[in-house]
C-alpha positions as CSV (number, residue, x, y, z in Angstrom):
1,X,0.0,0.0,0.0
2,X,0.9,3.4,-1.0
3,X,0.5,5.3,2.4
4,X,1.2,8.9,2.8
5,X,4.6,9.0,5.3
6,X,6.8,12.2,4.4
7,X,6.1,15.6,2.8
8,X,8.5,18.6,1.4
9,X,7.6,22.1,1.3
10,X,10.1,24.2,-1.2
11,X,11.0,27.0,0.3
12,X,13.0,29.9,-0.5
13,X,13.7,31.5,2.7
14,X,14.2,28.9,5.2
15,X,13.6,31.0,8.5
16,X,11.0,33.1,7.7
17,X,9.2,29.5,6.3
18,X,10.2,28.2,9.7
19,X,8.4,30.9,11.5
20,X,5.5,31.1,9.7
21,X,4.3,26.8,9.9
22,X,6.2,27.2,13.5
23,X,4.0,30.5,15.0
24,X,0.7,29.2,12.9
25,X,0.6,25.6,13.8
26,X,3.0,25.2,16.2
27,X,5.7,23.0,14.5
28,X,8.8,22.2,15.3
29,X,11.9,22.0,13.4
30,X,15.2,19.9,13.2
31,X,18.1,20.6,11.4
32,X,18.4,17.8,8.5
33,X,20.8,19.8,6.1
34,X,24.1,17.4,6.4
35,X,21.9,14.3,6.2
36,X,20.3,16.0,3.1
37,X,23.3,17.7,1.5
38,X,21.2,21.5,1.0
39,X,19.1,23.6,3.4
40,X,16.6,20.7,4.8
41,X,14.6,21.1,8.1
42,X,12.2,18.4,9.8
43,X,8.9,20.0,10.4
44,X,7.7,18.1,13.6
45,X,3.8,18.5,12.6
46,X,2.4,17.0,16.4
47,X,2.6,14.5,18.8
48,X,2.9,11.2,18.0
49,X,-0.2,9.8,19.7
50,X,-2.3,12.0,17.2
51,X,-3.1,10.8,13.5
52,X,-0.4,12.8,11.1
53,X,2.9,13.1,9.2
54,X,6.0,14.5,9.6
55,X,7.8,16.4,7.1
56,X,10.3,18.9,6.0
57,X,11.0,22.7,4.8
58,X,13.6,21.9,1.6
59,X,15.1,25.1,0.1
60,X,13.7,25.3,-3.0
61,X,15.9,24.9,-6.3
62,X,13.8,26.4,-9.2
63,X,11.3,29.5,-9.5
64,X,8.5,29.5,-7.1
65,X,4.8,28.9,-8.8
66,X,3.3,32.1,-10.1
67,X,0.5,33.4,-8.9
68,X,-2.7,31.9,-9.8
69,X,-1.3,29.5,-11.8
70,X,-3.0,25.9,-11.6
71,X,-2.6,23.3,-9.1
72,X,1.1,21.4,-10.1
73,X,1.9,18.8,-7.2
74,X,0.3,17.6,-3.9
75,X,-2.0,20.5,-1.8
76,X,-1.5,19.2,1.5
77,X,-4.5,20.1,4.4
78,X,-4.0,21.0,7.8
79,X,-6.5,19.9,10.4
80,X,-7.6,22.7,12.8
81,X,-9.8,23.1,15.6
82,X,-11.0,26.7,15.2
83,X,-11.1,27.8,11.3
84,X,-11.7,31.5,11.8
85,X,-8.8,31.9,14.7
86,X,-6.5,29.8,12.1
87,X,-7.4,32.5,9.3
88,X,-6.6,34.9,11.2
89,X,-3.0,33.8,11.6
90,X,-2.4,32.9,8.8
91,X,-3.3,36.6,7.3
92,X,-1.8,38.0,10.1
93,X,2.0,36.0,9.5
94,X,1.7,36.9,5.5
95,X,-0.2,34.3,4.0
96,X,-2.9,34.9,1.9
97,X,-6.1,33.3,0.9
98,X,-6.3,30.8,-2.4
99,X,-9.9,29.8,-1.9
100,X,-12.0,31.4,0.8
101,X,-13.9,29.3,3.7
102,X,-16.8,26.7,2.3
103,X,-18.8,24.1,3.7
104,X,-18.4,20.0,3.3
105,X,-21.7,20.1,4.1
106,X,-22.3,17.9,7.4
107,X,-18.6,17.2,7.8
108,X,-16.0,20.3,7.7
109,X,-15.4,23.7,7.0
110,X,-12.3,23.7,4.1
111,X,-10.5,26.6,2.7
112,X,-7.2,27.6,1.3
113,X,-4.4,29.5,1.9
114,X,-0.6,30.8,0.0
115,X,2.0,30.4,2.2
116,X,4.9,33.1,2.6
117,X,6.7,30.9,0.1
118,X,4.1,30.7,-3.0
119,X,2.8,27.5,-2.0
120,X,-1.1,26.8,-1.9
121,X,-2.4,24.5,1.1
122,X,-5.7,23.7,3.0
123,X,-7.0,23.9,6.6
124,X,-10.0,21.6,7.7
125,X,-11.8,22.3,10.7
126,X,-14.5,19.1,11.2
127,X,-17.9,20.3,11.9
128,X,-20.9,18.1,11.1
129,X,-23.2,21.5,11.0
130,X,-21.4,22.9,8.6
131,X,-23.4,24.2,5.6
């Protein structure tokens, strides 16, 4: 089976990537770059216990996507307990928003975001009332 175990966000500054996943979502980081030969740091999503992946903040070796352009690789989604709080954030530490808050009618409130970086990825907050 195929499972889901690692991801990479490309970065192109590696501290101010660091402090935006770090002061939004509380991750924490480990220095990987020798393993990894180039600027490579663990993102530490959560606790163990919880459902979840680790990842990593890669620096990033080609142009970033432009603006608006179409979807080219994985969107990852964060799960969140309070959308609106998350939003503000996120706005707050330079991100901007990709596809304003919707419903999943019965299950979630979904919505997406640009990172500081020029990357596009989702927060999830479950609600079964949402409509």
């Amino acid at each position: 089976m195929g499972r889901l175990v690692h991801f990479e966000i490309h970065v192109d500054d590696m501290e101010r990537a660091k402090k935006f996943y770090g002061e939004i979502f509380g991750w924490k980081f480990e220095d990987w770059s020798e393993y990894a030969g180039m600027p490579y740091f663990g993102a530490i999503t959560g606790d163990t216990s919880e459902p979840g992946i680790d990842g990593a903040l890669v620096k990033r070796q080609t142009p970033p996507p432009e603006l608006n352009q179409p979807m080219n690789g994985y969107s990852c989604t964060l799960g969140i307990a309070d959308y609106d709080s998350t939003e503000a954030k996120i706005l707050e530490h330079g991100g901007k928003v990709a596809l304003p808050k919707y419903a999943l009618p019965g299950m979630a409130w979904q919505g997406y975001y640009v990172d500081t970086e020029g990357n596009v990825f989702g927060i999830h907050q479950p609600d079964k009332n949402a409509k």
